[in-house]
N, C-alpha and C positions, 0 to 999 in steps of 0.2 A: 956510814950512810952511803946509800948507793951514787947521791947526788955527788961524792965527791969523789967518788973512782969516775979516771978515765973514758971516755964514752964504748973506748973498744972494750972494757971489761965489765960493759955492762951486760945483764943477762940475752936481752933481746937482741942485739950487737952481736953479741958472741953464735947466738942460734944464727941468726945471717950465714956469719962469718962460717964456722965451725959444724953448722947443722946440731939438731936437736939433741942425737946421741952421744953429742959430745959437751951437754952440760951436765954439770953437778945436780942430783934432785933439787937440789935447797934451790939454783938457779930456776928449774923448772917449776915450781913452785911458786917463787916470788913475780918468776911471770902470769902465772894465771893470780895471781895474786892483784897486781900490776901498782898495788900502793899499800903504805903501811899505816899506820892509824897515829893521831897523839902521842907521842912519846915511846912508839915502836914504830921499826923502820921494817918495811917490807920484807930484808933480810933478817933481821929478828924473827918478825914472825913464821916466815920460814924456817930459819933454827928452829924456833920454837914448836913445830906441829911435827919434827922430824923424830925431837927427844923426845916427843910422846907418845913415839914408835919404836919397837927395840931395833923392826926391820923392816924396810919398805915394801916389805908384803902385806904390812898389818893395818896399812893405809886403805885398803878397804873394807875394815870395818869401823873405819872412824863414819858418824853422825855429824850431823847439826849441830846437837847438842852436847856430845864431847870436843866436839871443836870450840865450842863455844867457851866452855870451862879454861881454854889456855889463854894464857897472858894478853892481850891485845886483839884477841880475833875477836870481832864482832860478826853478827847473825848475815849479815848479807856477804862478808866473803866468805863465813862458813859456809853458804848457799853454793856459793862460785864452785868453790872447791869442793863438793859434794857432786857436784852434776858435773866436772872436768870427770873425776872416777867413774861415776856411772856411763859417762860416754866412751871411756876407755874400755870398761866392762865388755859394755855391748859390741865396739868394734872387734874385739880378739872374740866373742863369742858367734860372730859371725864370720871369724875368719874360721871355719868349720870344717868336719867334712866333706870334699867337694866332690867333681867328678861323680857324683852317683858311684861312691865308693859301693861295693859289696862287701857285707860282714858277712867272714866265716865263719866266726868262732866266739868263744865268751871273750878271751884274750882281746879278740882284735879291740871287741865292744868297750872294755873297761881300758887299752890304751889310748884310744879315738875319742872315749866322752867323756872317762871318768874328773879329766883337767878343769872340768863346769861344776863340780860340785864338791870334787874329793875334799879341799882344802876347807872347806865352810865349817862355821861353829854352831851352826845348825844346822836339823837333819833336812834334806831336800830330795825330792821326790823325781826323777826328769823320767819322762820316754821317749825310745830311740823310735820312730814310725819307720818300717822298711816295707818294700813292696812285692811282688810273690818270689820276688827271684834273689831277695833279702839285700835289695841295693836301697841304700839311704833312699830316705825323702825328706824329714825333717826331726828336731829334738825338740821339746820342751820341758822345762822344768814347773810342775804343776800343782807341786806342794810342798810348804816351808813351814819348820818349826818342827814338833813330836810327833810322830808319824802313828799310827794305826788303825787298826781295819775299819775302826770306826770313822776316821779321817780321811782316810782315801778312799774318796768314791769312785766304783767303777766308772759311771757313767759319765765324769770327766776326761779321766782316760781314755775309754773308748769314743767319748763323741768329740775327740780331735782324731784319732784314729779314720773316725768316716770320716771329714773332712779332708783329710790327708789321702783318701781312698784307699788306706795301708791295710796288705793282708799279713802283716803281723807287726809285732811290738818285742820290747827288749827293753824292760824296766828295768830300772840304777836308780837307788841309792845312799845314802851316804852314811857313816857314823861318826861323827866327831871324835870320839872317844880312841879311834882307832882300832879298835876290837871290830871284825868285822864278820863276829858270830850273829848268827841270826837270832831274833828274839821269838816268843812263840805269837808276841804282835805279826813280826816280819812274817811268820807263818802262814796265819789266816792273813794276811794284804794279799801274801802271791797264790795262797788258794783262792779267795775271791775272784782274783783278775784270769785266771788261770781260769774258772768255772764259766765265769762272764766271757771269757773271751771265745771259749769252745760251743756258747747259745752261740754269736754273733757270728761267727767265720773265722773269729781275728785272733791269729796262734799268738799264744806268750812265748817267745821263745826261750826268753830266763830273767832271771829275777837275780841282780846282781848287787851285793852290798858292799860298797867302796869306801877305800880308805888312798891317805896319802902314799900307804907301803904296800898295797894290795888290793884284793876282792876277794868276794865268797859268792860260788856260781850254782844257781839253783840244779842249772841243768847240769855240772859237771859231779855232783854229788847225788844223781841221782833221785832230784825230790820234784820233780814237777811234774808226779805223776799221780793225782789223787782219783780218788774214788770218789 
C-alpha cells in the first residue's frame, strides 16, 4: 500500500524530487490515478492496466470500456485515464512541423507526418495543406476506419484546403496490415482527388500509403497522371 511506503517514495514526491522522466509508468499512472478503489490499492491498479498492455504503446488503444473490464478500475478513473492519453496525443501532435518547413519530396512528406498515423489499427485519412511555394500550413486527419472512394469525399478535403487558402495538398494514408500496396479502392480515392483538385486550382501533389516500415508514393511510381 502506498500509505505505507515512506513519503519520499511516493509517486508525487518522487516527480518533485526527481522530475517526471524519472518515474516508473506504474508511478505515472497511479498518479493520475491519484486513489485506488476497495480492496485495490492505486499501485495495483496500475499494475493492473500495464499487464493488460504487452507494451506501453498499446495504451493508446485502450477504451473506457476495456479499462473497465480490469480488476478494480471503475468508470470514472477509467474516464481520468482516457482524456490524460488523449491530452498526451494532442500535445506531441501539435508538436508538429514548424517553421513553415518546405516539402521537397515524398520522403520528406512520409518522415514529417507519417508518426500521426502510420502506427494506428485503423486506416486514417490525413492531409498535408502546403501553400504555392509548398511550405507547410497545416495537417488534418479527416477520415477514420475502411477507407474508399466512396468515403472520402472530395469536398471535405478540399473545403479545408480553401480554408487553409492551400494551393496544393499531399494525401497520407495508412495500412494497418503493413503492406502498403495500393488497392484499386486507393486508386479511384486519388483519381477523384487528383480530378477534383485540377477543377478547383489545388494540385495533389501525391497520394502516399504508410506503414510503420515504409510508404508507397503516387507520384514517385508514376501514377498521378490520369486522363
Amino acid at each position: 500500500m502506498l500509505k505505507e511506503l515512506p513519503k519520499s517514495d511516493l509517486p508525487r514526491e518522487r516527480l518533485l524530487q526527481y522530475g517526471a522522466e524519472n518515474l516508473s509508468n506504474e508511478e505515472l499512472i497511479s498518479i493520475i490515478l491519484r486513489t485506488g478503489t476497495k480492496g485495490c490499492s492505486v499501485k495495483e491498479l496500475s499494475s493492473n492496466i500495464l499487464k493488460d498492455c504487452e507494451e506501453i504503446g498499446q495504451m493508446k488503444d485502450l477504451t473506457v470500456n476495456k479499462l473497465k473490464e480490469i480488476k478494480g478500475l471503475k468508470e470514472v478513473k477509467a474516464i481520468t485515464l482516457i482524456a490524460a492519453l488523449e491530452l498526451g496525443k494532442r500535445v506531441y501532435r501539435e508538436d508538429a512541423p514548424a517553421n513553415r518547413m518546405k516539402i521537397k519530396n515524398s520522403k520528406e512528406a512520409y518522415e514529417n507526418f507519417s508518426q500521426y498515423i502510420a502506427r494506428e489499427n485503423q486506416e486514417n485519412l490525413m492531409v498535408v495543406y502546403l501553400d504555392n511555394q509548398n511550405k507547410y500550413i497545416a495537417h488534418k486527419v479527416l477520415f477514420k476506419g475502411t477507407l474508399n472512394a466512396s468515403l472520402v469525399h472530395p469536398r471535405e478535403v478540399f473545403k479545408y484546403a480553401l480554408l487553409e487558402n492551400a494551393a496544393s495538398i499531399i494525401v497520407m494514408h495508412n495500412h494497418p496490415s503493413g503492406n502498403t500496396t495500393p488497392s484499386l479502392s486507393d486508386d479511384d480515392t486519388t483519381r477523384n482527388l487528383v480530378e477534383t483538385g485540377a477543377i478547383m486550382g489545388i494540385k495533389v501533389l501525391d497520394h502516399l500509403i504508410v506503414s510503420r516500415e515504409g510508404y508507397y508514393s503516387y507520384i514517385e511510381e508514376g501514377r498521378l497522371q490520369y486522363e
